[in-house]
Wavefront OBJ file of the C-alpha trace (Angstrom):
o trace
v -2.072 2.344 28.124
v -2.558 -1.075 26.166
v -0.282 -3.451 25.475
v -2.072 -4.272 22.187
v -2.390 -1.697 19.706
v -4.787 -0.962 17.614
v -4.299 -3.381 14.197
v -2.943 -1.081 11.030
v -2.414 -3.554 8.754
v -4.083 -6.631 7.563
v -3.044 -10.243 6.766
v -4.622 -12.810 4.972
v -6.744 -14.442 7.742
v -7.401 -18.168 8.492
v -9.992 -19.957 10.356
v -8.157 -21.863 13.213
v -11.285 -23.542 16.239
v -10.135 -23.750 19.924
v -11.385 -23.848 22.931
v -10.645 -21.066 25.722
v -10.660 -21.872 29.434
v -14.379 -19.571 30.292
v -12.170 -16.957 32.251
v -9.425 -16.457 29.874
v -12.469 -15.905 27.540
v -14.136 -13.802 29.145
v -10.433 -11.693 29.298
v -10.132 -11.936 25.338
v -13.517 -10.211 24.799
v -13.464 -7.641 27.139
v -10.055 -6.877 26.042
v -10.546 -6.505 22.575
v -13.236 -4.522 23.879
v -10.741 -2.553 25.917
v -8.922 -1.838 22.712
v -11.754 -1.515 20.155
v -10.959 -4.267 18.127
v -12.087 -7.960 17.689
v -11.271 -11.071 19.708
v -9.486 -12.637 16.447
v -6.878 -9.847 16.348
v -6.023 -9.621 20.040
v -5.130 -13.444 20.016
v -3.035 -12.787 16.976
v -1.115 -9.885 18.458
v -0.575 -12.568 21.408
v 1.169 -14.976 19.664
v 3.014 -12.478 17.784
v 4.438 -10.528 20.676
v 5.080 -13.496 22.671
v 5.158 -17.094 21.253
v 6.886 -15.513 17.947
v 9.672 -13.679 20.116
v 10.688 -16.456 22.501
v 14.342 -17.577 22.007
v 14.104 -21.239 21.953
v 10.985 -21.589 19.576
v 12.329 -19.212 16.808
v 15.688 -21.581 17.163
v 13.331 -24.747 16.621
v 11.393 -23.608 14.187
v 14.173 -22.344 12.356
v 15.923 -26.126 12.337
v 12.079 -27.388 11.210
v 11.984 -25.376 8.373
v 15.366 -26.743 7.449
v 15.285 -30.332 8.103
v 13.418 -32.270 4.760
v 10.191 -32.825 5.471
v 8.723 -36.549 4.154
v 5.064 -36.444 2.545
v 3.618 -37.503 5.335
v 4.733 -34.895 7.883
v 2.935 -32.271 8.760
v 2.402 -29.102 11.284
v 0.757 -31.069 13.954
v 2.440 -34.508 13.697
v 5.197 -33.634 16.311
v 3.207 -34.534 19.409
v 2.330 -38.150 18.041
v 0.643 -39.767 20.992
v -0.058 -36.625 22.793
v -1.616 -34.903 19.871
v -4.235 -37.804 19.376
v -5.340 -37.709 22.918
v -6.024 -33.911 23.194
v -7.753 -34.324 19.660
v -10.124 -36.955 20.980
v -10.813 -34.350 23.875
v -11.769 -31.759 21.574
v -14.058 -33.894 19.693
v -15.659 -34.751 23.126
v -14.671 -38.390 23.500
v -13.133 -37.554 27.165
v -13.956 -34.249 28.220
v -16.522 -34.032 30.924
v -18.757 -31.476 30.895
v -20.748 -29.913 28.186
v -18.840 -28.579 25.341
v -17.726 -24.570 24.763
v -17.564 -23.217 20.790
v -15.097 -21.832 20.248
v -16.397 -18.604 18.395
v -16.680 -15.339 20.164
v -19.267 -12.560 19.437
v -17.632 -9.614 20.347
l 1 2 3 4 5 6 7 8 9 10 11 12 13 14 15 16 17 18 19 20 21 22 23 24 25 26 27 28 29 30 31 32 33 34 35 36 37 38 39 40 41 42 43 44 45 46 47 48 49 50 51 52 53 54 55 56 57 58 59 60 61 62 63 64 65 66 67 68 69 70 71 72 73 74 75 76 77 78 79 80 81 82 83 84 85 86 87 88 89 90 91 92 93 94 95 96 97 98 99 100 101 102 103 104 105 106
């Protein structure tokens, strides 16, 4: 039996690029294979029946949402330092190795 359903409803959907270690790729597609669906929707029902459920984030992001925000603030300025460095990896500054997309045929 899967732990992913079936979608049977839809959301307004947003174009978000990442890049997948190759085996957990390979793990998404046949997967969503598994269930009949698309790649998109299994990562989505990931994060919502696990990153969305955990304790401790719902209790941050319920104190982000509260605190003011200033103008310049935004979803990914929380990591400062850190944040930079994994962005200059993405755009291939410091990764070694040829470069993955990120989209998935399935």
């Amino acid at each position: 039996m899967p732990i992913i359903k079936a979608r049977t409803r839809r959301i307004k959907i947003v174009r978000h690029v990442c890049h997948l270690q190759e085996p957990h790729r390979d793990t998404l597609v046949l997967y969503a294979r598994f269930i009949g669906d698309t790649a998109d929707y299994v990562v989505n029902q990931l994060i919502e029946t696990t990153i969305t459920r955990e304790r401790e984030f719902v209790a941050w992001r319920a104190a982000q949402e509260s605190s003011p925000r200033t103008e310049s603030a935004s979803l990914y300025s929380a990591g400062g330092d850190r944040d930079r460095a994994e962005k200059r990896d993405l755009d291939g500054d410091s990764t070694p190795g040829p470069s993955v997309p990120a989209t998935i045929a399935t």
